[in-house]
NUBARO-195186 format. One line per field, with one value per atom (N, C-alpha, C): x, y, z; residue in one letter; chain; residue number from 1; atom name. Coordinates in nm, 2 decimals, m for minus. Layout:
N
xx: [X,...]
yy: [Y,...]
zz: [Z,...]
resn: [a,...]
chain: [A,...]
resi: [NUM,...]
name: [CA,...]
! end
This chain:
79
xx: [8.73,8.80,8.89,9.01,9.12,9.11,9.12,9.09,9.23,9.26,9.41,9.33,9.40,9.37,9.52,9.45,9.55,9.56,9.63,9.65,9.73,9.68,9.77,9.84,9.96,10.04,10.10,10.18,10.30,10.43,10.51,10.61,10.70,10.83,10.94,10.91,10.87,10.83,10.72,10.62,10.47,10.43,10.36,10.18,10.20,10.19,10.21,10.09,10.05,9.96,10.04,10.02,10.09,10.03,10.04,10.02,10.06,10.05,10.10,10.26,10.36,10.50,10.55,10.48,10.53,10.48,10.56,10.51,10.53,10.44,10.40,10.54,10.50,10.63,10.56,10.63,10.56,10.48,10.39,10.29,10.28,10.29,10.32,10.20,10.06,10.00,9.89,9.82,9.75,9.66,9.57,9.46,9.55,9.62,9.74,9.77,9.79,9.86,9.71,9.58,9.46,9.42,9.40,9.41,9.42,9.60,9.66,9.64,9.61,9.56,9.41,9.35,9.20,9.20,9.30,9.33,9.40,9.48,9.59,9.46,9.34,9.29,9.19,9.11,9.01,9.10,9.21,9.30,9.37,9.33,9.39,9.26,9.12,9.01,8.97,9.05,9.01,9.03,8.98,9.01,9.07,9.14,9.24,9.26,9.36,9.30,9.37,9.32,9.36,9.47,9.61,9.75,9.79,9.89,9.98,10.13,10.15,10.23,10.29,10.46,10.52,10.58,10.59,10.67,10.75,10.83,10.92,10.87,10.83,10.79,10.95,10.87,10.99,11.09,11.09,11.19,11.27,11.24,11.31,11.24,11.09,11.10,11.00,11.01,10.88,10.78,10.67,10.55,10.48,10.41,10.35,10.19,10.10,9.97,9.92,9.77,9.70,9.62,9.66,9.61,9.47,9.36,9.19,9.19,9.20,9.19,9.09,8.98,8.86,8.85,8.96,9.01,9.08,9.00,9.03,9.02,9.09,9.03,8.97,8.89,8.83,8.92,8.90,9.04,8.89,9.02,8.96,9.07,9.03,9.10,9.12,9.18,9.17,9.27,9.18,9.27,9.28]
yy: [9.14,9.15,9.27,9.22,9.34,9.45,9.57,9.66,9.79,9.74,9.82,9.96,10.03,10.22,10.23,10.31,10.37,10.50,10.58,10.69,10.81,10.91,10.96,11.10,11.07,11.19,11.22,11.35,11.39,11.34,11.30,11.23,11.18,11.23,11.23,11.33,11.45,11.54,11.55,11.43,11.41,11.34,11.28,11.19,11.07,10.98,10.84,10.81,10.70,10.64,10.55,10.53,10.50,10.36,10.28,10.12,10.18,10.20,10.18,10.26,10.22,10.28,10.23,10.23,10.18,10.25,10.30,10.40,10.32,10.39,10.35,10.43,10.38,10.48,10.65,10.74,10.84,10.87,10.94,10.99,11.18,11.20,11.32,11.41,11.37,11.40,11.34,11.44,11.38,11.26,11.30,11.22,11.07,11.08,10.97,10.86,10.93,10.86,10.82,10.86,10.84,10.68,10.73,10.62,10.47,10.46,10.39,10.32,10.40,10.34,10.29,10.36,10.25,10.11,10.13,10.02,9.89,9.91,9.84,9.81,9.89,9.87,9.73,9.80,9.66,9.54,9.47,9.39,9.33,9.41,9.37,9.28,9.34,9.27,9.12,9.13,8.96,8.83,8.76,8.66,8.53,8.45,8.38,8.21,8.14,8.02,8.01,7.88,7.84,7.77,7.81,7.74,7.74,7.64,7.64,7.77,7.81,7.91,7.89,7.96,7.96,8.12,8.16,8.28,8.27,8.37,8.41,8.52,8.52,8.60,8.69,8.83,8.87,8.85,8.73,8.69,8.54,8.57,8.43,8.29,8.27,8.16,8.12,7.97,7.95,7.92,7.91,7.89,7.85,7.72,7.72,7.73,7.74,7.76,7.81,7.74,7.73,7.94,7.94,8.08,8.04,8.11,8.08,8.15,8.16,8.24,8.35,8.32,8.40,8.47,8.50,8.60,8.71,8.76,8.95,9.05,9.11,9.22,9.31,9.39,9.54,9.66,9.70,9.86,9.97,10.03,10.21,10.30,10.37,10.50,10.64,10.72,10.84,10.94,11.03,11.18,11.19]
zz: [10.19,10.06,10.07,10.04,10.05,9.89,9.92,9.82,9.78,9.67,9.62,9.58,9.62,9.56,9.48,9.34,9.25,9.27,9.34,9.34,9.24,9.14,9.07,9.15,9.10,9.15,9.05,9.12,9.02,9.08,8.93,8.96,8.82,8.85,8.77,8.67,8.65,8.58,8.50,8.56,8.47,8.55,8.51,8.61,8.63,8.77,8.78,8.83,8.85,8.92,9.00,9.17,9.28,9.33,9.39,9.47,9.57,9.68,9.84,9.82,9.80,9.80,9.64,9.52,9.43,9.30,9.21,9.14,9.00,8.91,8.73,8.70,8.57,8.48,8.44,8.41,8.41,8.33,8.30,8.16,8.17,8.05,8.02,8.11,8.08,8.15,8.24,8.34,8.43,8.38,8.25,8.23,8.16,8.12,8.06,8.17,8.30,8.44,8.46,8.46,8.49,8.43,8.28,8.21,8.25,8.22,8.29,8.36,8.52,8.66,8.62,8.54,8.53,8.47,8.33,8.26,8.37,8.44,8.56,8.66,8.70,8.83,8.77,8.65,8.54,8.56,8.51,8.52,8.62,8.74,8.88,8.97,8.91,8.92,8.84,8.72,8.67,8.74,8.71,8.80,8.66,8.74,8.68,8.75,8.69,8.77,8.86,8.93,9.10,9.10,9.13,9.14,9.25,9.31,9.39,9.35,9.50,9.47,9.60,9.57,9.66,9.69,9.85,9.82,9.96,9.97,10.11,10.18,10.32,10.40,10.46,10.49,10.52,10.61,10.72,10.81,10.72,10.55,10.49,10.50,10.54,10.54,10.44,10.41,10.22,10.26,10.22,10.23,10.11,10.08,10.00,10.00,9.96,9.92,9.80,9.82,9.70,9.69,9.60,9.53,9.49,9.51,9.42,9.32,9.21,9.07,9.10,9.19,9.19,9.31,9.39,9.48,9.45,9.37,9.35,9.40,9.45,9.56,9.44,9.52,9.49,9.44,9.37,9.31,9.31,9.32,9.35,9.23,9.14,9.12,9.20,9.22,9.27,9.29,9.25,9.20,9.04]
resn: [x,x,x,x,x,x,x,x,x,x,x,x,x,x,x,x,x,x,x,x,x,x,x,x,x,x,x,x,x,x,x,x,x,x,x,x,x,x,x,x,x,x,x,x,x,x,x,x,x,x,x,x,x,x,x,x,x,x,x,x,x,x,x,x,x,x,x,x,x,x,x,x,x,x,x,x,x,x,x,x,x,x,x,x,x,x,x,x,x,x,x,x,x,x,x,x,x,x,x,x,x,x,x,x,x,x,x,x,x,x,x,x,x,x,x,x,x,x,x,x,x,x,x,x,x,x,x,x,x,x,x,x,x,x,x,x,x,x,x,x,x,x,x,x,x,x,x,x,x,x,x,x,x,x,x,x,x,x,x,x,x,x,x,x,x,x,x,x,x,x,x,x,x,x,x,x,x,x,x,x,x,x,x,x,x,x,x,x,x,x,x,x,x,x,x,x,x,x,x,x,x,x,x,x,x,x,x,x,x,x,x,x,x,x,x,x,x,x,x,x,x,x,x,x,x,x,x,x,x,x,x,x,x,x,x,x,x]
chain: [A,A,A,A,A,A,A,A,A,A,A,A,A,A,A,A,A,A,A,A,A,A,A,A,A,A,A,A,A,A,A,A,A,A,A,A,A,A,A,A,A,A,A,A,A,A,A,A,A,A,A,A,A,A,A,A,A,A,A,A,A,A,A,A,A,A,A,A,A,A,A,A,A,A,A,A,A,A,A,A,A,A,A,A,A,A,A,A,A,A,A,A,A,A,A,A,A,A,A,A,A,A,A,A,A,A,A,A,A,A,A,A,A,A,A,A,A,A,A,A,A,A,A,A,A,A,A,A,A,A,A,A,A,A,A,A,A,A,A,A,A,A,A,A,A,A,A,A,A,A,A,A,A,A,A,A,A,A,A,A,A,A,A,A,A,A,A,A,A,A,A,A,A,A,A,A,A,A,A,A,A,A,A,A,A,A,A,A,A,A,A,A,A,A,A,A,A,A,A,A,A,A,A,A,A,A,A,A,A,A,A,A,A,A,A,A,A,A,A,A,A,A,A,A,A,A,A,A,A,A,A,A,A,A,A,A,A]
resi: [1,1,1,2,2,2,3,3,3,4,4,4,5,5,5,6,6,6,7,7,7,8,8,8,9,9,9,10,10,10,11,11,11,12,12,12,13,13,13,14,14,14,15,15,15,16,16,16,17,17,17,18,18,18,19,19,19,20,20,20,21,21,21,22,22,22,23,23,23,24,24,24,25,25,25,26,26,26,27,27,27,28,28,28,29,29,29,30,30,30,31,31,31,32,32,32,33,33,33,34,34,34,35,35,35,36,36,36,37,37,37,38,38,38,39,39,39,40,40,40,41,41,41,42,42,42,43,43,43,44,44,44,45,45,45,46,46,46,47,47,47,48,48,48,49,49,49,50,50,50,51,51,51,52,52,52,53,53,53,54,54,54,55,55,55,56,56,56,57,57,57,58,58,58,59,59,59,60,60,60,61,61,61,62,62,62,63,63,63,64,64,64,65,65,65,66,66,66,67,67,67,68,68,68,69,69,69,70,70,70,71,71,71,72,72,72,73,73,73,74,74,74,75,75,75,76,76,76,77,77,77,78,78,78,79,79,79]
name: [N,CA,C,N,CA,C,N,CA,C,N,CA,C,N,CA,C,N,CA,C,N,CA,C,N,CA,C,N,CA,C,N,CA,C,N,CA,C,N,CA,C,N,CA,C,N,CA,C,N,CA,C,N,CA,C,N,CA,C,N,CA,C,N,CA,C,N,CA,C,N,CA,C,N,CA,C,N,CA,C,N,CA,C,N,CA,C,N,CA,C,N,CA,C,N,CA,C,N,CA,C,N,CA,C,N,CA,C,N,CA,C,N,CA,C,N,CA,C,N,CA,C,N,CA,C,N,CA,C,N,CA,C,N,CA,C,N,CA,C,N,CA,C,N,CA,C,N,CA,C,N,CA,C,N,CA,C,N,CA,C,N,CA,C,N,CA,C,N,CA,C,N,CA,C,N,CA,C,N,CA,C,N,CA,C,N,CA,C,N,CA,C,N,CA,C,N,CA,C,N,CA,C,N,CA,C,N,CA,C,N,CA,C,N,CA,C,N,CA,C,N,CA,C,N,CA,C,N,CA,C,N,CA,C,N,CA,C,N,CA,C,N,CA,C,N,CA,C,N,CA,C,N,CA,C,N,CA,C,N,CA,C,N,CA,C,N,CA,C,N,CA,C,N,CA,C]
! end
């Protein structure tokens, strides 16, 4: 099971919570950026239904597959 970490930093002159290279919008303060990343990590864990999806891999080419609604990875907060 793949597992996202929300990492809070500082960032744009107040508190983000981070994804891999991808940053929230800012919050004035730490516990606010905290927040946030718990509220986003709960909701990244629901599970949802089973659709067909398409997307593009990075060398351009499509792919379709079925998504399982009940394939949620694991979230972590931290910091």
């Amino acid at each position: 099971m793949a597992k996202v970490h929300y990492q809070i930093v500082e960032h744009d002159g107040g508190w983000a919570y981070k994804v891999g290279d991808v940053f929230s919008e800012a919050f004035p303060t730490h516990d606010q950026a905290r927040d946030a990343a718990e509220r986003a990590a709960v909701e990244q864990e629901v599970s949802g239904q089973t659709e067909a999806i398409e997307y593009q891999d990075p060398a351009g080419a499509w792919h379709e597959e079925v998504a399982q609604g009940d394939d949620r990875p694991a979230t972590a907060v931290e910091g």
